[in-house]
C-alpha positions as CSV (number, residue, x, y, z in Angstrom):
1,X,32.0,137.5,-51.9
2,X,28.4,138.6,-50.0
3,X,28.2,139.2,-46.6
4,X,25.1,138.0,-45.3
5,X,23.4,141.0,-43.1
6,X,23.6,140.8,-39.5
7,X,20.6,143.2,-38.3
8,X,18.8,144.3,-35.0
9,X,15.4,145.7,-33.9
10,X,14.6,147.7,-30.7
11,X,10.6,148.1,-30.7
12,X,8.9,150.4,-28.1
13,X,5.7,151.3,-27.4
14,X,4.9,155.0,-28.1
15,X,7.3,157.4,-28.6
16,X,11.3,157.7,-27.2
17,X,13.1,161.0,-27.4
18,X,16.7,158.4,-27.5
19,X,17.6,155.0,-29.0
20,X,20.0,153.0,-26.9
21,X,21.0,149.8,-26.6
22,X,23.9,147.5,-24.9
23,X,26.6,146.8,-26.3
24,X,30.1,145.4,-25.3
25,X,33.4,147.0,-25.2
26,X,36.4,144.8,-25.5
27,X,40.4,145.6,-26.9
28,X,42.4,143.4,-29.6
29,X,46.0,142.6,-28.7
30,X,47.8,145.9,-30.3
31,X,46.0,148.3,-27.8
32,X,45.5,149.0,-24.0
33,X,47.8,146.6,-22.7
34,X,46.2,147.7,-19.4
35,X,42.7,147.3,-20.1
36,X,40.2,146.3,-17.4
37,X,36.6,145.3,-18.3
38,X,34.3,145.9,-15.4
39,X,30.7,144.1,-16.9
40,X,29.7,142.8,-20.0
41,X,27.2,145.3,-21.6
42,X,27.5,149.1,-21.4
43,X,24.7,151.7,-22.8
44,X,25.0,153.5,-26.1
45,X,23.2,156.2,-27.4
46,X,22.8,156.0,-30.6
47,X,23.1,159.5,-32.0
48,X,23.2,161.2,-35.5
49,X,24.5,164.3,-34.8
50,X,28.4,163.1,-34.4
51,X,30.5,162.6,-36.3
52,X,32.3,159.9,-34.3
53,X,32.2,157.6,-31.7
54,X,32.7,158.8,-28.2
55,X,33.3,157.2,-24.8
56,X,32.5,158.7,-21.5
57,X,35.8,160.1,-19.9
58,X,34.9,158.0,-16.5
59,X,34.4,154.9,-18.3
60,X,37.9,155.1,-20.5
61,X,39.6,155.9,-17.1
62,X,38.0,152.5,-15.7
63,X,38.8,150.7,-18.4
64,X,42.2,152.1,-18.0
65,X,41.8,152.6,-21.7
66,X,45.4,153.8,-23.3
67,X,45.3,157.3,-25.2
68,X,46.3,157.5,-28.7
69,X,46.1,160.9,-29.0
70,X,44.4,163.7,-28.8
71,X,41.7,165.9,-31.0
72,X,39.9,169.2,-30.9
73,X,35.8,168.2,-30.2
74,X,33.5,170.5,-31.5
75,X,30.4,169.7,-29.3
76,X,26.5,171.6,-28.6
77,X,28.6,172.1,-25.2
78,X,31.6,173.6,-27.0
79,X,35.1,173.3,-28.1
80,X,37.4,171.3,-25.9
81,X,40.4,168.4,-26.2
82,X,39.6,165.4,-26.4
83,X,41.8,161.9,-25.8
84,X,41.7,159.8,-28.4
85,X,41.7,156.1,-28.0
86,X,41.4,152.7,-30.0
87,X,38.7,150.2,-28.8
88,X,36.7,147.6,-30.6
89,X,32.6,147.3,-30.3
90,X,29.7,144.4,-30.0
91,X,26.4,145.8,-31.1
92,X,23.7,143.9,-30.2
93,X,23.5,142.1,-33.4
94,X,26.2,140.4,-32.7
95,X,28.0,142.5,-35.0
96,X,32.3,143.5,-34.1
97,X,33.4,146.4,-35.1
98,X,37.3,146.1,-34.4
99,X,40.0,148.8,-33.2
100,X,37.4,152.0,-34.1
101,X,39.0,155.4,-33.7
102,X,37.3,156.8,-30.7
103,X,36.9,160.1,-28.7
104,X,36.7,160.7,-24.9
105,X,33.8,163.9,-23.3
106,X,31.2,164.3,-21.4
107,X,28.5,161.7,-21.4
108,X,24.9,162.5,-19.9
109,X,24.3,160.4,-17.0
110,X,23.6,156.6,-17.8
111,X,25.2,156.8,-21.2
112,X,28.6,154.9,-21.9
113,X,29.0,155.7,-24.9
114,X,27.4,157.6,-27.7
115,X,27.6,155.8,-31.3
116,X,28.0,158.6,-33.9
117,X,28.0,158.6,-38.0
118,X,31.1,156.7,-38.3
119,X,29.5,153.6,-37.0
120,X,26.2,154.3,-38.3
121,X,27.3,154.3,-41.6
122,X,28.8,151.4,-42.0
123,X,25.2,149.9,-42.5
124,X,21.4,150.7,-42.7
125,X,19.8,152.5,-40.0
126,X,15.9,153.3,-39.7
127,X,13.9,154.9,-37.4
128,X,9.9,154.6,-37.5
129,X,6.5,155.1,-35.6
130,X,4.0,153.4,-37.3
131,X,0.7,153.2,-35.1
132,X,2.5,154.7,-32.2
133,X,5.2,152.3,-31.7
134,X,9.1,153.6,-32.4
135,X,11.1,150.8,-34.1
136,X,14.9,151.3,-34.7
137,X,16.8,149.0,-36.8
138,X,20.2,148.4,-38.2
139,X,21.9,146.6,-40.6
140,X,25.2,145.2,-41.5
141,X,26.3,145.7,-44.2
142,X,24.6,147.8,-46.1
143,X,22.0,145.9,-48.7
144,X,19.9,148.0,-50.4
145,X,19.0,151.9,-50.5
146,X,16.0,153.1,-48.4
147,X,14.2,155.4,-50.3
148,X,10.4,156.5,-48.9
149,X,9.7,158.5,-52.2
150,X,10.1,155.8,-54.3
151,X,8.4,153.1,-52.3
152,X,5.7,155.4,-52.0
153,X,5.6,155.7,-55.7
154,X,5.5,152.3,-56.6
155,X,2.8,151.4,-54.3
156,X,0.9,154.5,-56.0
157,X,1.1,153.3,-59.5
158,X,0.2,149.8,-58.7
């Protein structure tokens, strides 16, 4: 059976040095008995340089999110242990990602939660700036393979 994709599109003019977008944090019956949502959308950064999603330690604490464990984080800020917890995910496409193996840290101010390579992966992500205007878009699941060098080759032999 094909799944047809469910994708999303943040445009901006010029250029951003971070892509973020809402999204919405919510539990499935198994885990955080406790939980409290406080608003609807939070902000993710959506990074590439982790390995796995994290959640800002304040925000799990207010969400009285339950630890599952815990994990060494290797981090640009260094080593330290992180709790581990189980929540589920609405990207803005719509898109839930249920009962996703999480991390807790230190978040920079504004940011929720940072989306690493274990969400990222499960579809097709691109990042352009075509006439001065960044456009980040993802797709679910993945459809085809994205490859510049080719494209560019079949537009130069036609």
């Amino acid at each position: 059976m094909k799944l047809n994709p469910i994708s999303f599109t943040l445009s901006v003019d010029g250029k951003i040095g971070a892509l973020k977008t809402p999204i919405g944090i919510y539990t499935t019956n198994g885990y955080n008995k406790s939980f409290k949502p406080i608003k609807k959308h939070y902000m993710a950064l959506w990074d590439t340089g982790s390995t796995m999603t994290v959640i800002s330690d304040e925000l799990a604490d207010k969400l009285n999110l339950e630890p599952v464990g815990e994990m060494v984080a290797d981090t640009a800020g260094g080593r330290y242990i992180a709790k581990k917890y189980v929540i589920s995910l609405s990207l803005p496409n719509r898109l839930n990602i249920e009962n996703v193996i999480i991390s807790s840290g230190r978040l920079g101010k504004g940011i929720d939660i940072l989306i690493g390579m274990d969400i990222i992966t499960l579809g097709d992500f691109a990042i352009t700036n075509y006439k001065n205007k960044t456009v980040f878009s993802f797709r679910f699941p993945s459809s085809e393979i994205i490859d510049f060098v080719e494209t560019d080759k079949k537009s130069n032999n036609k």
